[in-house]
PLY file of the C-alpha trace (Angstrom):
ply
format ascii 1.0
element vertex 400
property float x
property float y
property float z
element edge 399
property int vertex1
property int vertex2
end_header
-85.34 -25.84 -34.00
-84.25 -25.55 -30.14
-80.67 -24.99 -29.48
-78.65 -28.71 -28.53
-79.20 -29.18 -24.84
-75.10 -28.44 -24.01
-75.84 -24.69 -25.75
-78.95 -24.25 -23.23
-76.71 -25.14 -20.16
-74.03 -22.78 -21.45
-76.93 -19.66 -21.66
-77.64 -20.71 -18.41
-75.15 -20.36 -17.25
-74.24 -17.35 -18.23
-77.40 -15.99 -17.08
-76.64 -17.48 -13.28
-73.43 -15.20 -13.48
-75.44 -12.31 -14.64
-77.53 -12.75 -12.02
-74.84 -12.95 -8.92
-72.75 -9.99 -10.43
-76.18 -7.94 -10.05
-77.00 -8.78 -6.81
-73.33 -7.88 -5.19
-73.86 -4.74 -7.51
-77.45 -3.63 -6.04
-76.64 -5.22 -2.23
-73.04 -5.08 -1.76
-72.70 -8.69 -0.05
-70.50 -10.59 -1.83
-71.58 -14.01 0.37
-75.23 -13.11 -0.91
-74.01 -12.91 -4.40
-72.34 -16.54 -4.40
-75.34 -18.10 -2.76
-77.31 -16.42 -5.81
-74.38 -18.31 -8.37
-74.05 -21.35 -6.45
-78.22 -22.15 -6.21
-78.35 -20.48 -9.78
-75.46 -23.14 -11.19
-77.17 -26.21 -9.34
-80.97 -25.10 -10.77
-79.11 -25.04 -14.65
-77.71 -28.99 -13.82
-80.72 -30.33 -12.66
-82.78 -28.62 -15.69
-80.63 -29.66 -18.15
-79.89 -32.96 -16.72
-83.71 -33.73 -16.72
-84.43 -32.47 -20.45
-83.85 -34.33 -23.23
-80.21 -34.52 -22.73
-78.77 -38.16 -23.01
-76.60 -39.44 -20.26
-72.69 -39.83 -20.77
-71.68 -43.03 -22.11
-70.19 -45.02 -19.57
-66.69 -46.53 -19.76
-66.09 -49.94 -22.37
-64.83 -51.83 -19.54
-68.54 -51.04 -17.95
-70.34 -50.81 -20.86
-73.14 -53.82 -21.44
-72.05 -56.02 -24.56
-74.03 -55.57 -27.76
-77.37 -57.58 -27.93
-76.54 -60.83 -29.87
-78.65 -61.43 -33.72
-82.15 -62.81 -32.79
-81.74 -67.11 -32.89
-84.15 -66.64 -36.26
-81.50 -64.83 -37.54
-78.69 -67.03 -36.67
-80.30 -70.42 -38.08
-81.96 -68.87 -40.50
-78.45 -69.32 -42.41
-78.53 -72.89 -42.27
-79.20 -74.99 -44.73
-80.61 -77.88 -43.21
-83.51 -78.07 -41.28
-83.45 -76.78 -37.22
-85.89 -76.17 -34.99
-85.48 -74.07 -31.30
-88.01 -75.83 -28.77
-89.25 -73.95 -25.51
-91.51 -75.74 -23.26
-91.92 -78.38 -26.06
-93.03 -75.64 -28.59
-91.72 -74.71 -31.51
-90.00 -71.54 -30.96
-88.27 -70.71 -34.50
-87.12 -72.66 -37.16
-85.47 -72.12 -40.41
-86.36 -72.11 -44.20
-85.28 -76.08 -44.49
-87.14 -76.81 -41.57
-90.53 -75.16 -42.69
-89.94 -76.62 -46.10
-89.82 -80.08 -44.39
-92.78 -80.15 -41.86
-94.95 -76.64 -43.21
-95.19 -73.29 -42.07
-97.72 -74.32 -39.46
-95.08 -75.49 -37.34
-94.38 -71.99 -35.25
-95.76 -71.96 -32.39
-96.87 -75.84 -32.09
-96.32 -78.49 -30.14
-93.03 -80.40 -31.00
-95.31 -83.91 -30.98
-97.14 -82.14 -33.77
-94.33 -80.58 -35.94
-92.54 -83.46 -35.80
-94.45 -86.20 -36.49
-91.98 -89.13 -35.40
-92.54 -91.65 -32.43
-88.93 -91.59 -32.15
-88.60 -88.04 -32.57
-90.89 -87.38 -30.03
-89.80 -89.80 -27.49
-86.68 -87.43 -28.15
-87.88 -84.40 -27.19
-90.18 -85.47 -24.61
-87.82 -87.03 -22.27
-85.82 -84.59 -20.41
-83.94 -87.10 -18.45
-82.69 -88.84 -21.60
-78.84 -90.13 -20.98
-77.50 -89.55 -24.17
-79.27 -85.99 -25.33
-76.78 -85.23 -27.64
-76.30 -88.42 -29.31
-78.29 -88.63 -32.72
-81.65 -90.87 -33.27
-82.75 -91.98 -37.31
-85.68 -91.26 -38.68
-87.36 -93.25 -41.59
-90.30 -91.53 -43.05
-89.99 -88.44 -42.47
-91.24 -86.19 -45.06
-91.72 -88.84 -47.46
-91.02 -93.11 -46.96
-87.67 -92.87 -48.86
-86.29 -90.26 -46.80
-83.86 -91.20 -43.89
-83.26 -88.35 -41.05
-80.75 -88.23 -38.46
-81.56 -85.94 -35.56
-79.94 -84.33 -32.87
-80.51 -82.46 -29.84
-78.63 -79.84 -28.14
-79.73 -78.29 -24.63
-78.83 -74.54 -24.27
-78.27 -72.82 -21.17
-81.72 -70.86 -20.87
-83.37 -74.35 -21.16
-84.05 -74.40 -24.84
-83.18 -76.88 -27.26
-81.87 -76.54 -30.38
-82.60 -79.47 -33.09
-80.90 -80.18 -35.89
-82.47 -82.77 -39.02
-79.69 -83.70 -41.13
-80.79 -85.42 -44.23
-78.73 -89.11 -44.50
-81.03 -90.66 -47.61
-77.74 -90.19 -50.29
-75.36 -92.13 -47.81
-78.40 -94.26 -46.76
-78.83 -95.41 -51.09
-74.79 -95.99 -50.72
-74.62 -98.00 -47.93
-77.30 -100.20 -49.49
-75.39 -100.49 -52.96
-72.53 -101.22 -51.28
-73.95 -103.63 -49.45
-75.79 -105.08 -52.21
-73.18 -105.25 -54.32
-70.94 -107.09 -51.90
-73.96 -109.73 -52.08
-74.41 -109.81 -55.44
-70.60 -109.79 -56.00
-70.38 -113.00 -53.29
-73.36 -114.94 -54.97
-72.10 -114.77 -58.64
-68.47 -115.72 -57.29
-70.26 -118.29 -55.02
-72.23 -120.06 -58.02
-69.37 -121.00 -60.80
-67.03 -122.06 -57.53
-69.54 -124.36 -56.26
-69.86 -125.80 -59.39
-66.06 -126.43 -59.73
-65.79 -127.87 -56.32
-68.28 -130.80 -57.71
-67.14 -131.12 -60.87
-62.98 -131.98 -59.15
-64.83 -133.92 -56.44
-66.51 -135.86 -59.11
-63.78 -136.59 -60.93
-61.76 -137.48 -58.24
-63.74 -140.58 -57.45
-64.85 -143.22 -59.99
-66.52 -140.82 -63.14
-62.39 -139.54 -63.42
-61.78 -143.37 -64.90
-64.07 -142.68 -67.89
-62.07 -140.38 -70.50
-65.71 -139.30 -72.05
-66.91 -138.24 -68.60
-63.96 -137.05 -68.02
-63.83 -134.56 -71.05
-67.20 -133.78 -70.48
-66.61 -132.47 -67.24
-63.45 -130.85 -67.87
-65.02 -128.69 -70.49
-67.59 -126.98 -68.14
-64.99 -126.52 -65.03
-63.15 -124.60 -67.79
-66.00 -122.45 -68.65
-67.16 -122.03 -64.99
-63.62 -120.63 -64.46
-63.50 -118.85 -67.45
-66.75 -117.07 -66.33
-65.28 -116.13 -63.02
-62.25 -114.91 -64.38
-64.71 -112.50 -66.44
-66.55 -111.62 -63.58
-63.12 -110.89 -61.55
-61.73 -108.61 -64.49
-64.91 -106.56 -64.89
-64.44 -106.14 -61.11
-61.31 -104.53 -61.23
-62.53 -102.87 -64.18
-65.13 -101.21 -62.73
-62.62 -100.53 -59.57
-59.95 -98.49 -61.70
-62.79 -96.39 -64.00
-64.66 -95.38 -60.41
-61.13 -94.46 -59.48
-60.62 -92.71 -62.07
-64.09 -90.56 -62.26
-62.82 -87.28 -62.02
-59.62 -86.85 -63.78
-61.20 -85.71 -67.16
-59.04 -88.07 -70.22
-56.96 -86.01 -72.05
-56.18 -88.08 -75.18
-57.48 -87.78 -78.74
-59.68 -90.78 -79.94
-60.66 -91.21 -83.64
-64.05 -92.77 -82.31
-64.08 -94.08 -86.57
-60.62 -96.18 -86.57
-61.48 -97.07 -82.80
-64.88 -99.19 -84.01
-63.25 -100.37 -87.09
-60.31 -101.75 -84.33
-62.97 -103.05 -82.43
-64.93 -104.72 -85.33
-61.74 -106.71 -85.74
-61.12 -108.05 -82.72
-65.00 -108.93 -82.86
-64.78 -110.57 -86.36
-64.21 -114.09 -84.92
-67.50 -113.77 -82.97
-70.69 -116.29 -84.62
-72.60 -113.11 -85.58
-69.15 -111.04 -87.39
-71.24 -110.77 -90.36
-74.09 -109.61 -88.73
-72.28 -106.04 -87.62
-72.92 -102.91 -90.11
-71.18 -99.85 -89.62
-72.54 -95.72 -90.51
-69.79 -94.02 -89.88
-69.53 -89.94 -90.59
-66.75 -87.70 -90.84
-66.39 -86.88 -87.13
-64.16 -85.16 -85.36
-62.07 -86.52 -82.51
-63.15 -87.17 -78.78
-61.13 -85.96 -76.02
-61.13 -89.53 -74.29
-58.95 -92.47 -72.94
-58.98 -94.70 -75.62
-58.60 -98.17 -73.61
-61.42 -97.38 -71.57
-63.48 -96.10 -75.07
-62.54 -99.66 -76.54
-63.84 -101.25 -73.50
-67.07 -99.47 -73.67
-67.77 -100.46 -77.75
-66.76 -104.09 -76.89
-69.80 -104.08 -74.27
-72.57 -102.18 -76.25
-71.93 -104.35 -79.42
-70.79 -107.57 -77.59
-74.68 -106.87 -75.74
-76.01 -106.24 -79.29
-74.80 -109.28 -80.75
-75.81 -111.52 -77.80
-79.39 -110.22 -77.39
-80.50 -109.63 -80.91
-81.72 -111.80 -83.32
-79.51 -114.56 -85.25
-79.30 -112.99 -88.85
-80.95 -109.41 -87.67
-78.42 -106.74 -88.30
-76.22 -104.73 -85.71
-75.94 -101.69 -86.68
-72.82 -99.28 -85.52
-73.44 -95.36 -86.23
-71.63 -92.62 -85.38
-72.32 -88.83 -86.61
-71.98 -85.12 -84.92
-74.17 -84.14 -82.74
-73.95 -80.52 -83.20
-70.90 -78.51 -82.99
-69.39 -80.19 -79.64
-70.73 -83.54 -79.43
-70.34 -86.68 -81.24
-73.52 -89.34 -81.23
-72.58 -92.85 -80.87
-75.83 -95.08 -81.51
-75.97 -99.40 -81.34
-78.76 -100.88 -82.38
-80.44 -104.48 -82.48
-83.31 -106.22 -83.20
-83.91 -108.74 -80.74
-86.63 -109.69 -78.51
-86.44 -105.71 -76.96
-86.77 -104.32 -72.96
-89.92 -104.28 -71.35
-89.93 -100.54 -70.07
-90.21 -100.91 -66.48
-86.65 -102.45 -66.13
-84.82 -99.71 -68.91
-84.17 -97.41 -65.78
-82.01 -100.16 -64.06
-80.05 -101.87 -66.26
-76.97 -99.74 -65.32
-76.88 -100.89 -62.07
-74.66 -103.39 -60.92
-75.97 -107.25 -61.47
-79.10 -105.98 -63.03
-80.35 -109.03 -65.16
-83.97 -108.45 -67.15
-83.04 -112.67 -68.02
-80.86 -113.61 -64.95
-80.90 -117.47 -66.86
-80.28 -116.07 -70.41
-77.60 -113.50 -69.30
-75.55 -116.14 -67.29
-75.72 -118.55 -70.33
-74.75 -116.32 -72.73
-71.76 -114.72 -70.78
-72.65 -112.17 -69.46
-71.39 -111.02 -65.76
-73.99 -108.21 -65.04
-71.73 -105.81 -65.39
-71.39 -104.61 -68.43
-73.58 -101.31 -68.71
-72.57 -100.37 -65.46
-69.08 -100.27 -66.49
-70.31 -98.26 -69.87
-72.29 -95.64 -67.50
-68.92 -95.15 -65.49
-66.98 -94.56 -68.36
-69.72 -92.31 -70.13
-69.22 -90.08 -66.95
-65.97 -89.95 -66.72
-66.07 -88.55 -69.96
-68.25 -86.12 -69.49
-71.24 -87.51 -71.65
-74.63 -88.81 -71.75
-76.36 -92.18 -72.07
-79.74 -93.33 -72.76
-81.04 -96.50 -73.36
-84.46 -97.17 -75.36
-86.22 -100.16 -76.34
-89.53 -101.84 -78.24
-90.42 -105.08 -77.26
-90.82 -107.03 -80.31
-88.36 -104.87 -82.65
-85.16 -104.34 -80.48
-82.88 -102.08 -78.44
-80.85 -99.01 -78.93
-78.41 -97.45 -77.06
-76.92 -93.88 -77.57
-74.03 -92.46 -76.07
-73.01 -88.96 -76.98
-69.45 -87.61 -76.09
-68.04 -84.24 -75.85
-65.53 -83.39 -78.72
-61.90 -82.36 -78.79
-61.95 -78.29 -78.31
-59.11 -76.89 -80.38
-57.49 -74.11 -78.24
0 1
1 2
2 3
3 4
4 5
5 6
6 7
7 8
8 9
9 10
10 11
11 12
12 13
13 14
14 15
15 16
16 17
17 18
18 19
19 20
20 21
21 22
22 23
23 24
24 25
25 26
26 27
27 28
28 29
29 30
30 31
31 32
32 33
33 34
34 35
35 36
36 37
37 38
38 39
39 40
40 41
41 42
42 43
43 44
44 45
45 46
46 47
47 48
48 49
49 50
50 51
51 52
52 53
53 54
54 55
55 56
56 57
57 58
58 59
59 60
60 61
61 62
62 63
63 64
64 65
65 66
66 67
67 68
68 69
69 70
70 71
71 72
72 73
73 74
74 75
75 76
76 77
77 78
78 79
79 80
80 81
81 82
82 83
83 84
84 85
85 86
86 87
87 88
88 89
89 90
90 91
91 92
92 93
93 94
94 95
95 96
96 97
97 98
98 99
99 100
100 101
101 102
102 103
103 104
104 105
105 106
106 107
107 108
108 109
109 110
110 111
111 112
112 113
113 114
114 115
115 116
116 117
117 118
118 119
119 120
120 121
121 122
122 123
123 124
124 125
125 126
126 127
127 128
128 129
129 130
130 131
131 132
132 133
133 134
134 135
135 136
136 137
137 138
138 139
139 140
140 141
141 142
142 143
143 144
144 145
145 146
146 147
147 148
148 149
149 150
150 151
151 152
152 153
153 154
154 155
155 156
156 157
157 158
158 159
159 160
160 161
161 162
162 163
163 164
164 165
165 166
166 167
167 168
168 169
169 170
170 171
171 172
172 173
173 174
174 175
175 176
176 177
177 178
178 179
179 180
180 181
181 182
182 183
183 184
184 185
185 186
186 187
187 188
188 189
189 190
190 191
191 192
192 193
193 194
194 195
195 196
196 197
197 198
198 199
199 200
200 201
201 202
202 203
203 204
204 205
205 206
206 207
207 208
208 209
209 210
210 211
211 212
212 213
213 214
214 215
215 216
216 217
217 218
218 219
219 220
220 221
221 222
222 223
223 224
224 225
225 226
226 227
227 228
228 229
229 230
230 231
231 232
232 233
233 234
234 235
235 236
236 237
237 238
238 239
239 240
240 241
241 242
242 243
243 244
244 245
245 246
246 247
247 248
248 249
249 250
250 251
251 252
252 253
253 254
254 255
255 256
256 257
257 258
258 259
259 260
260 261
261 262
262 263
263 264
264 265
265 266
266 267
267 268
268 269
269 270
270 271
271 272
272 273
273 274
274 275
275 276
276 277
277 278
278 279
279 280
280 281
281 282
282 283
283 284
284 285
285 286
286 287
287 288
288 289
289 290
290 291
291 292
292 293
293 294
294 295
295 296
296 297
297 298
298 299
299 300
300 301
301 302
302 303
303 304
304 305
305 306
306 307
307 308
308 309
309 310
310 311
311 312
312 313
313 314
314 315
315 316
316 317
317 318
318 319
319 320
320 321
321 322
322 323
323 324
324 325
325 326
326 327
327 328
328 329
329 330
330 331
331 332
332 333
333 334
334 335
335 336
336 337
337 338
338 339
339 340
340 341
341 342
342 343
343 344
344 345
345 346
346 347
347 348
348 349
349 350
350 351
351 352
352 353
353 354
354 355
355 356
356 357
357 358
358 359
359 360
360 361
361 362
362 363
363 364
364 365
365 366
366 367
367 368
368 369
369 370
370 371
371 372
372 373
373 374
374 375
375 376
376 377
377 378
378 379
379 380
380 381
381 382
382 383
383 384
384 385
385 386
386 387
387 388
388 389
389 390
390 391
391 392
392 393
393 394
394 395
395 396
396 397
397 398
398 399
């Protein structure tokens, strides 16, 4: 292996003295002699500065700064979908991105890898007034999907774009909104009626004491039904409130349904309610909330099933950390396309039926939010013809 290059300059060197101490040895001249070192020393710096040697680093202050990570690189660590654009192509884009519009896209035409008219009325208008203010997209990847996207100009002329997926606040926004409707309309409905029934009354029908009775009677059940409606409201407020501080009581799910059968006992179909009830042990739970929930599943039970048809209450283990909670009728049943809805808010398969037996549209929606604030499961099944079950299983109380 060759000697570094600084070791060749020193031999050199050396060799350059060598050389000038012979010739004022052999001539006698010493100016001859330090022409000899002087063109000798000068011959060694330009061969060993043109070698392989590398140059001396220069100064930090003068130094150039360290190339910055490729762009790939940098939005590569993204999660959501962006693109870099350069002369309307697609110069990079990241793992979301590719996932969204396909591998194809590098390298194509931003009218083709995004395939949006708003998109690319975007991208295609350099004079746009507001290029960093964002644009929606419906469609985009599939019909359900909303998109917001925004565009950011760099300094070299490329733009940077940046798909942020908005379909979760998109679904909230429209429950919101639709329950605020729904919420409105059943409020609406029983307040109307009222309004007639005391305008009615007020004018000549008030003078007949059977009218009179007659109309009393419903203004007290439309108020009675709005007051329902109002406390299954606030119900529903406090348990979404609620959601995630975990209960940290100990229920007897057993005495809690044998509580509840009580208070149910002056209902028309008391005698219809039969109870299978194992040796379980206790739920870690908040039992007011717990009561609430078995007064809806078997209050829906005894509404919906048959007169005379049994309600049937059963509760067992469900292995070693859950208990199974299972209601069961045997009315006129769910037809399955409507089983995946009927814990959402106002859901009616019977609006008619529901509002004359009760019922506020509320009811399994206020079981699903308590079902998850306990940490458990619920499923719902149905056979039109034979009846409905529902099965909630909840998490037992871990002795520490």
């Amino acid at each position: 292996m060759p000697p570094p290059s600084g070791m060749r300059a020193l031999l050199a060197l050396g060799v350059a003295i060598i050389a000038a101490l012979a010739s004022l040895l052999l001539n006698g001249d010493v100016q001859a002699a330090l022409v000899v070192l002087v063109v000798a020393i000068a011959a060694v710096l330009v061969a060993t500065g043109g070698g392989d040697a590398q140059p001396a680093p220069l100064p930090a202050i003068l130094a150039p700064p360290p190339p910055d990570p490729g762009i790939g690189e940098v939005i590569e660590a993204i999660g959501e979908p962006v693109l870099v654009i350069s002369n309307n192509s697609v110069q990079a884009a990241n793992r979301g991105a590719r996932q969204l519009l396909g591998d194809h896209i590098l390298g194509e035409d931003v009218r083709v890898a995004i395939r949006h008219p708003a998109a690319a009325e975007r991208l295609l208008n350099p004079s746009d007034a507001a290029p960093g203010a964002p644009i929606h997209l419906v469609g985009l990847g599939s019909r359900e999907q909303r998109w917001e996207m925004r565009v950011l100009r760099l300094s070299d002329g490329r733009r940077i774009v940046h798909l942020g997926d908005r379909t979760g606040s998109y679904a909230a926004e429209r429950m919101r909104v639709d329950f605020v409707a729904n919420a409105s309309h059943e409020l609406r409905t029983p307040l109307a009626s009222l309004l007639g029934y005391v305008e009615t009354l007020s004018e000549d029908a008030g003078d007949d004491a059977a009218t009179r009775n007659r109309f009393l009677k419903i203004m007290h059940g439309e108020a009675r039904r709005m007051q329902r409606l109002i406390d299954d409201l606030i119900s529903l407020s406090r348990i979404e409130a609620e959601k995630y501080r975990l209960p940290d009581q100990s229920v007897r799910l057993p005495a809690l349904i044998e509580e509840v059968s009580t208070e149910l006992s002056g209902s028309p179909r008391a005698a219809d309610l039969v109870t299978q009830i194992s040796d379980v042990p206790a739920v870690l739970g908040d039992p007011t909330q717990l009561s609430q929930l078995l007064h809806n599943v078997i209050g829906n039970a005894m509404k919906y099933g048959r007169d005379g048809t049994p309600v049937t209450v059963t509760v067992r283990p469900e292995g070693e950390s859950m208990v199974r909670l299972t209601v069961a009728d045997e009315g006129e049943g769910i037809p399955s396309q409507h089983l995946p809805r009927l814990t959402e808010r106002f859901y009616r398969v019977d609006s008619g039926r529901s509002r004359s037996l009760g019922g506020t549209g509320l009811g399994l929606a206020i079981v699903k939010h308590i079902v998850e604030r306990h940490r458990g499961r619920i499923d719902i099944s149905s056979v039109v013809g034979k009846g409905t079950t529902v099965t909630i299983l909840l998490p037992v109380q871990r002795v520490s």
